[in-house]
C-alpha positions in Angstrom: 139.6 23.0 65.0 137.1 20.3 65.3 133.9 23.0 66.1 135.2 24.4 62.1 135.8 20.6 60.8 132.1 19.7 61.7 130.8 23.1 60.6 132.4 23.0 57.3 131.1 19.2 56.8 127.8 20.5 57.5 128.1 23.5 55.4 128.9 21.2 52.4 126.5 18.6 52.9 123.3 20.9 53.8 124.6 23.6 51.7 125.4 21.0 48.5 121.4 20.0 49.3 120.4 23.4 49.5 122.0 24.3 46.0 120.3 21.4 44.0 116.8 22.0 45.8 117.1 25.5 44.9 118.9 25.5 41.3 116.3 22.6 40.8 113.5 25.2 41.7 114.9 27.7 39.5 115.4 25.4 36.2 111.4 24.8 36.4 110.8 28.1 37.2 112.8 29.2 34.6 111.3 26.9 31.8 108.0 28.0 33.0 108.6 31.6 32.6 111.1 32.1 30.2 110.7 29.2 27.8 114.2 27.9 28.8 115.2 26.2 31.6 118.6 27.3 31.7 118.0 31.3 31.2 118.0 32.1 35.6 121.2 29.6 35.9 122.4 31.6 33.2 121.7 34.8 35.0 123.6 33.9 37.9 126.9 33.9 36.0 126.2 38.0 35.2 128.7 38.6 38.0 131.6 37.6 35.4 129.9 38.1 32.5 127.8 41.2 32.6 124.5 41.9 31.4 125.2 39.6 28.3 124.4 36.6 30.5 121.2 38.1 31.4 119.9 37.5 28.3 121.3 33.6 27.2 118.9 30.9 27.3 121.0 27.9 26.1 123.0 25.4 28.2 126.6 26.6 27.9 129.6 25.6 30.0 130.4 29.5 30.1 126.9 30.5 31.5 125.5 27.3 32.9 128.9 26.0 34.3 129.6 29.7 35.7 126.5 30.2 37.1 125.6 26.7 38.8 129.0 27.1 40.2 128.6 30.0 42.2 125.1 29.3 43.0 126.8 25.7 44.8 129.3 28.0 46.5 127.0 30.6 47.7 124.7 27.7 49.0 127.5 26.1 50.9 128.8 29.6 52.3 125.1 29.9 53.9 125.0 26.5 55.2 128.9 26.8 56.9 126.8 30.1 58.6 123.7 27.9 59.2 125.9 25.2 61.1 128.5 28.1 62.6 125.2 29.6 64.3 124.0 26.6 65.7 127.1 25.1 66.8 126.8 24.3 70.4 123.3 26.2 71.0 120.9 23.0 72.1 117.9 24.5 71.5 119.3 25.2 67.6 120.3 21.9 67.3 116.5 19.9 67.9 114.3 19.4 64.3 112.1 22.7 65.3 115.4 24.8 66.0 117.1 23.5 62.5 114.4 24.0 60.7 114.1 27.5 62.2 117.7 28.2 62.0 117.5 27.1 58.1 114.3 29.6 57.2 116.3 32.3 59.2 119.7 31.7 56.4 117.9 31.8 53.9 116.0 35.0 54.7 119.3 36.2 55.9 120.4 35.2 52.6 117.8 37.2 50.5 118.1 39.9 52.5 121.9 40.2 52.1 121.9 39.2 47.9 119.1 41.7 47.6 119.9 44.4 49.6 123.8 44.8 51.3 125.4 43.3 47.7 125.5 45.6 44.6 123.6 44.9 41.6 126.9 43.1 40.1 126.8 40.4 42.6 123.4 40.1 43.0 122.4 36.0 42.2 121.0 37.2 38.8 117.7 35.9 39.2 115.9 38.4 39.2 116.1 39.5 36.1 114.9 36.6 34.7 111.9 35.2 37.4 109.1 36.6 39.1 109.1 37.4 42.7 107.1 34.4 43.3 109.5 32.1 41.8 112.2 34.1 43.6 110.7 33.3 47.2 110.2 30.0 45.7 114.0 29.2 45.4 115.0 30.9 48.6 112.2 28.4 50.4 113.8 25.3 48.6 117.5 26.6 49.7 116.0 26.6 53.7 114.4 23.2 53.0 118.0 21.8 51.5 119.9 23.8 54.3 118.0 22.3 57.2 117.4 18.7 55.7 121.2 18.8 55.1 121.6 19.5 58.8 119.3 17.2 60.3 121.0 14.3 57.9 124.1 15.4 59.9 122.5 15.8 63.3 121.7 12.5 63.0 124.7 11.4 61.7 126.3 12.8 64.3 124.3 11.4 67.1 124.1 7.2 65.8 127.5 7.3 64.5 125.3 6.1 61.2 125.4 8.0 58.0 121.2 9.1 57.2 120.4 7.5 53.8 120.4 10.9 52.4 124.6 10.9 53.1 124.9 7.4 52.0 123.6 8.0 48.6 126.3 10.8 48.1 129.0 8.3 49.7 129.8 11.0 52.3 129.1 8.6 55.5 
């Protein structure tokens, strides 16, 4: 119970860091490409919506809300994996071997949204962003998933919450 307690902690905390890097990503990308930065948020929430969200480019609870939402929740189901995996494996759990670990998810990720899921429950994105912009986001999502663990690594070694937990008021 404990090993799923502090992989689930992680899993929020890297995966919560991993969703804002990479949404955060996306929103410039977005702006830059598309004229709006909500339009690959949007995207996200064609899962519920259909095609119809592929093509909304204003800020809208129903599109926006929907499709940050399930970004956040896809990010924080990666980072549970990412802290599952390196769960009592030393050599996974040094800077180099989280950092590693973290590029690994997020390829893992890609790999899986892009080729195992069908097109329904693909993120969305890629109707709406280049493939630049696309390995763009999945490259912030590694840098929030292994920041978020190394925050926790060190949390867990000091007994001292990293400033990056204090701010959220999780330590």
């Amino acid at each position: 119970m404990a090993k799923w307690k502090q992989c689930l902690a992680q899993g929020l905390v890297a995966g919560s860091l991993a969703s804002v890097l990479s949404m955060a990503g996306a929103a410039l990308a977005s702006r830059r490409q598309t004229g709006s930065a909500a339009a690959a948020t949007n995207a996200v929430s064609h899962w519920l919506w259909g095609d119809e969200s592929l093509y909304r480019n204003s800020t809208t609870l129903t599109y926006t809300g929907v499709g940050y939402a399930t970004h956040h929740a896809a990010s924080v189901f990666w980072g549970t994996l990412h802290a599952l995996a390196a769960h009592n494996r030393p050599a996974l759990q040094t800077p180099k071997g989280i950092a590693l670990g973290a590029l690994a998810t997020s390829v893992v990720a890609a790999v899986v949204d892009y080729q195992v899921v069908s097109r329904r429950f693909t993120p969305g994105f890629e109707h709406r962003l280049s493939t630049g912009a696309m390995v763009g986001i999945y490259a912030l999502l590694a840098v929030g998933l292994g920041a978020g663990a190394l925050a926790m690594r060190r949390q867990r070694d000091t007994g001292t919450a990293s400033p990056l937990l204090q701010v959220g008021n999780f330590g």
